[in-house]
matplotlib code that plots the C-alpha trace (Angstrom):
import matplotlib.pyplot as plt

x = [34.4, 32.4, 33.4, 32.2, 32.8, 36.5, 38.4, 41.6, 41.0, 44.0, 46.3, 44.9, 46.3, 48.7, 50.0, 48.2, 46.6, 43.1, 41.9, 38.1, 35.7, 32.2, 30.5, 26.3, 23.7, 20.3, 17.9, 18.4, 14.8, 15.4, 18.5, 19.1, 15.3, 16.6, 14.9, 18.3, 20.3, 23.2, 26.3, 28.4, 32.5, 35.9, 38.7, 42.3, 46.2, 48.8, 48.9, 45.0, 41.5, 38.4, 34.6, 32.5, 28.4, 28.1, 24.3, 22.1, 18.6, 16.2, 14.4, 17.7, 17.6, 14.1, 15.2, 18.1, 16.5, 13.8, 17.1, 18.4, 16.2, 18.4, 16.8, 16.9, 19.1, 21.0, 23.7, 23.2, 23.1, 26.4, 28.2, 26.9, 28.4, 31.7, 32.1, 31.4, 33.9, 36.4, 35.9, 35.9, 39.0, 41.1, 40.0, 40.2, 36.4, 34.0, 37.1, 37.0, 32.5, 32.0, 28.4, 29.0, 25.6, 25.8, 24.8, 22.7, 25.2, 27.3, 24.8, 24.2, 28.5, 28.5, 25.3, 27.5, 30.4, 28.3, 26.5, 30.0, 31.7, 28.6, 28.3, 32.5, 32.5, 29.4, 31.5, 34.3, 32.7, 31.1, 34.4, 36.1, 33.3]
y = [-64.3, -60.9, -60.8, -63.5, -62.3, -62.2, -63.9, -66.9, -70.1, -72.6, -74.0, -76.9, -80.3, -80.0, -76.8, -74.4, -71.4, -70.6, -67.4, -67.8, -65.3, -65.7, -65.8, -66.3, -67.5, -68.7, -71.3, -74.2, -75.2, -74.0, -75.1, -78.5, -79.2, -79.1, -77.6, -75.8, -72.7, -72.8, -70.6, -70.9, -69.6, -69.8, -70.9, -70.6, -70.8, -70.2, -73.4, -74.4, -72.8, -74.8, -73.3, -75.1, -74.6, -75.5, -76.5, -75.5, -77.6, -74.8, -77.4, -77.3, -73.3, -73.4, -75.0, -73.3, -69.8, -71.8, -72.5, -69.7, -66.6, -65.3, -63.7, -65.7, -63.3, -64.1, -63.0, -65.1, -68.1, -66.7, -66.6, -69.9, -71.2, -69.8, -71.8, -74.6, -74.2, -73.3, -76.3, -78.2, -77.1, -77.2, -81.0, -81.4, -83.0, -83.5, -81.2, -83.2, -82.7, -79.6, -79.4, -80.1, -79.9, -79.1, -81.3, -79.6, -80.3, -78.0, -75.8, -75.1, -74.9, -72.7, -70.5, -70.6, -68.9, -66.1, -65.4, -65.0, -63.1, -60.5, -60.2, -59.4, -57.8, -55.0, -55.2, -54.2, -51.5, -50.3, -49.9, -48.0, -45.6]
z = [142.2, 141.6, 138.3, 136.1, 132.9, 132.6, 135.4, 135.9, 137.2, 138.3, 138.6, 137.1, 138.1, 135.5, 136.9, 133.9, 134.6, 132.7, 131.3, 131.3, 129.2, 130.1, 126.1, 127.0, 129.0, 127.8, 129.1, 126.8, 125.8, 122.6, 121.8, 123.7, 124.3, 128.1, 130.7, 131.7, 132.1, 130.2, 131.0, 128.0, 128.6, 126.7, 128.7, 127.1, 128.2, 126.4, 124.4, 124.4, 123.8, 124.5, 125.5, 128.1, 128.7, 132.4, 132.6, 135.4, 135.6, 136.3, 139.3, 141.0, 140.4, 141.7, 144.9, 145.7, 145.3, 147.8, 150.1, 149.8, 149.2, 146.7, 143.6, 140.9, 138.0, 134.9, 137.2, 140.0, 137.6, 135.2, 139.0, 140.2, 136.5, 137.3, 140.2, 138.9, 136.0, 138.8, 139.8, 136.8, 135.7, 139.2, 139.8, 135.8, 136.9, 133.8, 132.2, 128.6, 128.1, 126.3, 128.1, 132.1, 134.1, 137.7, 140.8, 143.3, 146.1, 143.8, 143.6, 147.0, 147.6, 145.1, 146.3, 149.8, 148.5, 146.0, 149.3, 151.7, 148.8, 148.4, 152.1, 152.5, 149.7, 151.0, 154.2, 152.3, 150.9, 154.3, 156.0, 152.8, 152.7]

ax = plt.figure().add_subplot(projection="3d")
ax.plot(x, y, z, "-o")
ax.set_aspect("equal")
plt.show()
């Protein structure tokens, strides 16, 4: 997903579509004593309203960005976060922990799709222009 801050996930197993709102992102040090990024969202339907901090360890950030030779941004992270909630809240995985840290196979799924959306999505633009 391009846009991270505002976007709908689902259907969850039970059939629900989520409205996710992407609310912060801060390395946890200071708040968890974690060596983390968190990526805090609210997630909502019509009935229920819950937020979720999906937790990036920054050594699994450090290695991917190795991986990968992505740039490591705030936006990068936020996206990676968003697929992992995705994810979360389609397999209704982890979906009851209010703090859900990623794995680094995860990670690098996730770092897979960011980089084929960004590429079509340039490609995209190419063609249009």
């Amino acid at each position: 997903m391009l846009n991270y801050r505002q976007f709908e996930v689902g259907p969850d197993p039970f059939g629900r579509v989520w409205k996710a709102y992407f609310k912060w992102l801060q390395t946890a040090i200071s708040i968890r004593q974690s060596d983390t990024v968190d990526v805090k969202f609210v997630i909502a339907t019509e009935d229920e309203r819950m937020e979720k901090t999906i937790a990036i360890p920054h050594t699994r950030l450090l290695a991917l960005r190795e991986k990968t030779g992505h740039e490591m941004t705030d936006a990068w992270a936020a996206r990676l976060a968003a697929a992992h909630l995705e994810h979360v809240i389609e397999n209704a995985e982890d979906i009851e922990k209010e703090i859900v840290t990623a794995s680094m196979e995860d990670l690098e799924r996730w770092a897979a799709a960011v980089e084929r959306e960004e590429r079509e999505e340039i490609d995209r633009r190419k063609a249009a222009g």
